[in-house]
N, C-alpha and C positions, 0 to 999 in steps of 0.2 A: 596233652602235649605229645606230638608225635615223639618216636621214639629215633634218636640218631645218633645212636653210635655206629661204628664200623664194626665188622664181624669180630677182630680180634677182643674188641672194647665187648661186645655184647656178652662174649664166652666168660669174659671174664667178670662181667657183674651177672652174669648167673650164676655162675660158681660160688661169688660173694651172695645173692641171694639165699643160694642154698645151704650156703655153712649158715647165715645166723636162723634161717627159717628152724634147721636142724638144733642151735643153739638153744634157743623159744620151746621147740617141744621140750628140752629137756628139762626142762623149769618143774621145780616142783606143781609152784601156781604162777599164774600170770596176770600181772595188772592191768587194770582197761589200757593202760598206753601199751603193753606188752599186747594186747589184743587185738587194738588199734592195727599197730607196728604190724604186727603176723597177718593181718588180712589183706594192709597196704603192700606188703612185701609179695603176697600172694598175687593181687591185681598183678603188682607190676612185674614178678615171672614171667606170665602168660604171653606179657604188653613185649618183653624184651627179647622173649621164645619164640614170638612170631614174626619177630623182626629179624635175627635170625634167619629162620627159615625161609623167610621171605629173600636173606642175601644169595641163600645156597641157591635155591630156586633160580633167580637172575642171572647169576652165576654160571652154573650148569647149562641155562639157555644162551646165555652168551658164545658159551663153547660147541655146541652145538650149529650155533649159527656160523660160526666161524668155522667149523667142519676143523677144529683143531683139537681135539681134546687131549686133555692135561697125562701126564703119564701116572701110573700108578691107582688104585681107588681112593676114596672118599671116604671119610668114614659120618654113616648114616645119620639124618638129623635125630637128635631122640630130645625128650626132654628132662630128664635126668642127667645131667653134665658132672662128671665124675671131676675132682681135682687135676691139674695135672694136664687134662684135654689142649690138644696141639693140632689146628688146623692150618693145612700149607698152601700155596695159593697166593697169587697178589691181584684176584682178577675183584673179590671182594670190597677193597679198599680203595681210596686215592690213594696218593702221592704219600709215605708212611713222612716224609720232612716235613712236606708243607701243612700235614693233615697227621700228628702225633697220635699214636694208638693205646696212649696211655690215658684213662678215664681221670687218675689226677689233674693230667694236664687240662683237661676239660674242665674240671669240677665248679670253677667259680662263673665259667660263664651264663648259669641261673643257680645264682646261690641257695636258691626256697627248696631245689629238688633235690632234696634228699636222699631222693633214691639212687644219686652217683655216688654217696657216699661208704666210705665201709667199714664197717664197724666191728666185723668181727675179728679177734687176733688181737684187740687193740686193747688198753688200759682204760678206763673212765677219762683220764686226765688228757690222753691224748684226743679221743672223740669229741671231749670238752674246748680243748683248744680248735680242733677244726670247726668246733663251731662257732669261737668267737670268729675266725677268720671269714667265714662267712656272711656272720651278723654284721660287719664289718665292712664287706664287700656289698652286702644288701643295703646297707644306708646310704653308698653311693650311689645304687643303683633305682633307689624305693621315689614313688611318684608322689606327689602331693605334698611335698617338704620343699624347704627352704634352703639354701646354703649353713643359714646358721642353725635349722633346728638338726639339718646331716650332722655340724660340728657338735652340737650339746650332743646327738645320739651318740654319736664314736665316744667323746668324753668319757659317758655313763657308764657303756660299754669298758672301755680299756681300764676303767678305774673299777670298778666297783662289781665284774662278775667275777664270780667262783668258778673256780678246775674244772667242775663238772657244765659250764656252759648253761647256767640256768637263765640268766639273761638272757644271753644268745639265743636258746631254742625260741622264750619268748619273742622276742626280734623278729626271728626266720617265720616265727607261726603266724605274727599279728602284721606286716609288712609287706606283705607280696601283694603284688596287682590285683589276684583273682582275690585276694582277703579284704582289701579295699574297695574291690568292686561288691563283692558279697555284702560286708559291710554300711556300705551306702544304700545299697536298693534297700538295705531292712531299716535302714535308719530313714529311707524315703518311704516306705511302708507299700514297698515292691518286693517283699518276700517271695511272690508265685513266679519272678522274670530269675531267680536265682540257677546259675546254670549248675549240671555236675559236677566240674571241674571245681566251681564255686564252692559249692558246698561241702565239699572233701578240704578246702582251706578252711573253711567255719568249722568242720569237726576236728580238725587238727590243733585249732588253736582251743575249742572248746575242752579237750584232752587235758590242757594246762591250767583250769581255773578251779576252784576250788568245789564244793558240793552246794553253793547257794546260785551256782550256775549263772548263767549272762554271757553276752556278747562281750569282749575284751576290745577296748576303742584302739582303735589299730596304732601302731606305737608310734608314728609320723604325728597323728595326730593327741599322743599321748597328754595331757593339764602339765604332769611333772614337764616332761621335753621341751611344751612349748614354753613354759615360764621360766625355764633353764637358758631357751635362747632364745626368746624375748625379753626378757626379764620379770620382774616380779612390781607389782604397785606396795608391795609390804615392804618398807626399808629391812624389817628385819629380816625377812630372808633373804635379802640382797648381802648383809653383813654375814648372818648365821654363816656356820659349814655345815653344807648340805651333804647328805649322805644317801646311797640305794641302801634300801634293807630288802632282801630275798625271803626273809621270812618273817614270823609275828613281831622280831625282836630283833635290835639292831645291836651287837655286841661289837665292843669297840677294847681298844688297848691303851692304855695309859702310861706311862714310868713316870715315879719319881725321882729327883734329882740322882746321877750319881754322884756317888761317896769319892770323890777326888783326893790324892793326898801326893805330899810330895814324899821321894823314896828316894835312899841311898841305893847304888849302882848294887846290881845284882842279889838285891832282897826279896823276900818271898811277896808275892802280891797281898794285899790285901782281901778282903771281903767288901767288894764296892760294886755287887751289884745291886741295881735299881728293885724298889718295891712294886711289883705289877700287880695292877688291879685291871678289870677289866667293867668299865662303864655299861649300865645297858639302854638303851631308849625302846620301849615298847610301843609300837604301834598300835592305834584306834581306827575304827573303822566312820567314816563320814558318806553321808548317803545326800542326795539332791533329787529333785525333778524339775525335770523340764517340758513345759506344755509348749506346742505350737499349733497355728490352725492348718487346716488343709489348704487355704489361698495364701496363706505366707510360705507353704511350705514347695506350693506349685511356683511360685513368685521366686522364691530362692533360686538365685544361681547356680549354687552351690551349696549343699545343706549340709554334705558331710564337713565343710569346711567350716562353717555356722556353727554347728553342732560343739565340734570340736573348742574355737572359742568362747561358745558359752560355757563349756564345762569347765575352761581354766579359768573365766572371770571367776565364779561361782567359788569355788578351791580358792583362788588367793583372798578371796572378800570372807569367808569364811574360819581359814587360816589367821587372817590380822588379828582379830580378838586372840583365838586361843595363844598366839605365841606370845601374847602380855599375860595375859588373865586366866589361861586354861587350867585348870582345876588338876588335872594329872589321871580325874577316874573317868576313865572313857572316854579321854579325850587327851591331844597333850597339853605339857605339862610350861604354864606361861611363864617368863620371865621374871615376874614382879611374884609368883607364886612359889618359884624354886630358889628366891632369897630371903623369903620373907622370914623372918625368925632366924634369919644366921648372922654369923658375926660378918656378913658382907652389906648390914642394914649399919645404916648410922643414922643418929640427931643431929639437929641443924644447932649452927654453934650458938644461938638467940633462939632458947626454946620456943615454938609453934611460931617461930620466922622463919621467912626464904629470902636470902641476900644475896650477895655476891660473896661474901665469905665463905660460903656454902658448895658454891662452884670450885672452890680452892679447896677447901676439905675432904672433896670427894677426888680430886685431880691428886691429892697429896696423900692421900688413904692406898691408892691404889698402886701393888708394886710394880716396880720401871718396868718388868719384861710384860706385862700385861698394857702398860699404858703408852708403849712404842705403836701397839695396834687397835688402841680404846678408840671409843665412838661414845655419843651423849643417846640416850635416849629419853622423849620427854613429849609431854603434847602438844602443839602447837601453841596455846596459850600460854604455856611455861614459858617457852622461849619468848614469844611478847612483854613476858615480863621482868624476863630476864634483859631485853633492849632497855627498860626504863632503868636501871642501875643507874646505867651512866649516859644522862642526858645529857653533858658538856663536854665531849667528846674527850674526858680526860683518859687516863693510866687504870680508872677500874678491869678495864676486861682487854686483855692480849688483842684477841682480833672482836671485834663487836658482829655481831649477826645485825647484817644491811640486809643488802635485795637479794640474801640467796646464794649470791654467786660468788665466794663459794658458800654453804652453810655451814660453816666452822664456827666453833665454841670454844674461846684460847686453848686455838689452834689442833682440834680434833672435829673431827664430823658430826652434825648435829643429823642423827635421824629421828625421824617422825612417827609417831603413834596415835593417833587420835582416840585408842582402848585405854593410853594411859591418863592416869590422874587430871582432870584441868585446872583443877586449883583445890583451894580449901578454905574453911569458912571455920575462925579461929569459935567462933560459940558452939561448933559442931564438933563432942570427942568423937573418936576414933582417929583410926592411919589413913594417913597422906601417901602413898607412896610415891612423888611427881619423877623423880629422875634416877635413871642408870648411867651409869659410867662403868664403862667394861672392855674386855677382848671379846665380843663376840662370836669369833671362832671358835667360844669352848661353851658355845651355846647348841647344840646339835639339832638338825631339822634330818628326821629319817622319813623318805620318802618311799613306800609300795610299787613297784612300776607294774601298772597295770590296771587300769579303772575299767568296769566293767560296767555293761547299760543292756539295762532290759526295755525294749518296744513294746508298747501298749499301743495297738492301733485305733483304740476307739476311745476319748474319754467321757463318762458317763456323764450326765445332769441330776439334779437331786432327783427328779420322777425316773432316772433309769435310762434316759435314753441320749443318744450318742449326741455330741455336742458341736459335733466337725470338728475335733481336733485330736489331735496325735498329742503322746508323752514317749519321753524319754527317762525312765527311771536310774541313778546311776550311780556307783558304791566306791569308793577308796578310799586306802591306808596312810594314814601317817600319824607320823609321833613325831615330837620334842621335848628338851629337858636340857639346864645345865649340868654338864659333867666336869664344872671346876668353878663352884661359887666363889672358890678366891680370887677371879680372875675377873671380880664385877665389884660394882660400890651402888649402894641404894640410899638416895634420899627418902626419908621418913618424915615427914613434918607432922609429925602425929599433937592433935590438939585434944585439950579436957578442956570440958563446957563450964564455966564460970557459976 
């Protein structure tokens, strides 16, 4: 990208070049993105030193031509720009109003270049905020999004990074047009049409991915983003609270109740604060592939788009089990498995029956402040047979579940699971577990942002040889777990065999 700032703008992001360049040497040692950083810093010197010199040049001939030259000398182009440096002159610039010579004022109109930015002089927390402010300004700006997937990204954003801008940088690194276009050619398995420019964004973002290495699916196109604003086919993560985790482990805050008390005027306080614990959700790692031929893939419109929704279908179809059933080792940790054995399970009041007293036991177990926002969860045939209660339209059941609309279970939301129980067969012992009744929100879904896919351009045939088709290999994080079993009720209809 050409370089364009005005002379006063350029002195003065050299001078910011050269403090953090000088900053960098001092380092005892230096990490690859500290490496990165110093090589890019270094390019773009040269790129801003020549633009530059390229104004005085202009300049100079300008006056010349004009047969009017300026009074006093010049002080000499060099490329070592000392602090401090004061060039006089307005023959360099526009109009200093209409055309502000201050590189902040410039900074967001390409948020991805980094190099207007400036880092040295500054606290972590502050460089961290300028970079949500960009990430920010980039998701209005990023192509191949939606109105609503812009709205889920700001969300993610403003709720869930850290001081230090660790979202954000990902944002800025996987977002940009040339990271998009990058992107797609290798996902079209046009790796060789990749330009320079290109490829400086895929080493940039490949900076941020961990050591099992891969492409990062650009964040537009991110499974979490787009299921955040499209929604989800898993009721339960439509109810759960969804959480970012920035790293392997999602730590969360809890209080319990405070200790209230009533006090005579001017008494010493009490000891009434809350007990903190701090919840964890551990993220797993979930891995997929995807084959395509090369005439589906020529035939696509749009592949990076393709792409992108089949990796969220795959993520949410994948997800529906674990968040009933998931085992917790290596995987998260399912509903029906982080109540199972606490005192948030119960028996049905007609041992190895399911009635309608049942629905009332579990509605009347659960305390008020959890059951102003409970939801039923249950499989499809449960609820079937929870309709046949009451065939005469009497007083058994508050609102009866008809055509759906709404799907209330006296008068709370019925969602769907087809991972959980379908019934049970009284000559078979073992646990039943068919229904939840809960707050959902204290069921946690921590999501990883950032799914990562490796391009295999050729896939093999059992004799070895290529098939015509392209895969797409592709890795992400998430976890879930309840971090308040008191805040759920479990039917058990647990039967022994006769």
């Amino acid at each position: 990208m050409p370089v364009q700032l005005s002379h006063p703008q350029a002195v003065i992001r050299l001078q910011d070049i050269q403090a953090e360049l000088e900053r960098l040497e001092g380092l005892e040692t230096l990490t690859a993105e500290d490496e990165q950083s110093f090589d890019e810093l270094t390019r773009e010197f040269a790129e801003v030193d020549s633009h530059r010199r390229q104004l005085e040049r202009t300049a100079a001939l300008e006056r010349i031509r004009g047969a009017a030259p300026s009074g006093g000398g010049r002080r000499p182009a060099t490329t070592a720009i000392q602090p401090g440096t004061s060039i006089s002159g307005n023959s360099y610039d526009s109009d200093p109003i209409l055309n502000p010579d201050s590189v902040e004022d410039r900074r967001f109109r390409n948020p991805w270049d980094l190099g207007e930015m400036r880092t040295f002089g500054r606290s972590p927390d502050e460089v961290g905020f300028e970079m949500r402010q960009r990430a920010l300004s980039a998701v209005e700006k990023m192509s191949a999004a939606t109105d609503r997937i812009r709205g889920a990204a700001t969300s993610i954003i403003e709720q869930f990074d850290d001081k230090r801008g660790t979202i954000a940088r990902m944002v800025l690194a996987t977002s940009s047009p040339e990271y998009l276009r990058a992107w797609s050619k290798l996902a079209a398995g046009k790796g060789h049409m990749v330009s320079p420019e290109e490829q400086r964004a895929l080493e940039r973002a490949m900076s941020l991915t961990d050591n099992q290495g891969g492409y990062l699916v650009p964040f537009q196109l991110d499974p979490t983003v787009i299921l955040a604003s499209d929604g989800s086919k898993n009721d339960i993560r439509l109810r759960a609270r969804s959480v970012v985790a920035t790293g392997d482990v999602w730590h969360g805050v809890s209080a319990g109740a405070v200790q209230w008390r009533w006090a005579d005027e001017a008494s010493e306080a009490g000891d009434n604060a809350p007990a903190f614990n701090g919840p964890e959700v551990p993220v797993y790692k979930a891995d997929g592939f995807v084959p395509i031929s090369f005439e589906a893939m020529d035939d696509a419109e749009n592949v990076t788009q393709e792409v992108g929704r089949l990796l969220a279908a795959g993520k949410d179809d994948l997800e529906a089990e674990a968040f009933v059933n998931g085992t917790g080792v290596k995987q998260p940790t399912g509903i029906v498995t982080a109540l199972a054995g606490t005192a948030s399970e119960i028996a049905p009041t007609t041992a190895e029956t399911f009635a309608s007293a049942d629905l009332y036991a579990l509605d009347g177990a659960l305390p008020a402040r959890h059951r102003r926002n409970a939801a039923w969860l249950a499989n499809r045939h449960i609820y079937n047979l929870t309709r046949q209660f009451d065939t005469s339209g009497g007083s058994d059941l508050w609102v009866q579940l008809g055509e759906d609309l709404p799907p209330n279970l006296i008068g709370k939301p019925a969602l769907e699971a087809e991972d959980m129980a379908s019934g049970f067969d009284p000559a078979v012992a073992g646990d039943n577990r068919i229904m939840v009744f809960g707050d959902f929100q204290h069921y946690v879904i921590a999501d990883r942002i950032g799914m990562s896919v490796e391009f295999i351009p050729h896939l093999m045939g059992a004799n070895q040889r290529p098939k015509g088709q392209r895969g797409w290999y592709a890795w992400y994080r998430v976890g879930a777990d309840s971090v308040l079993d008191g805040a759920f009720r479990m039917l058990n209809v647990a039967t022994s065999a006769v």
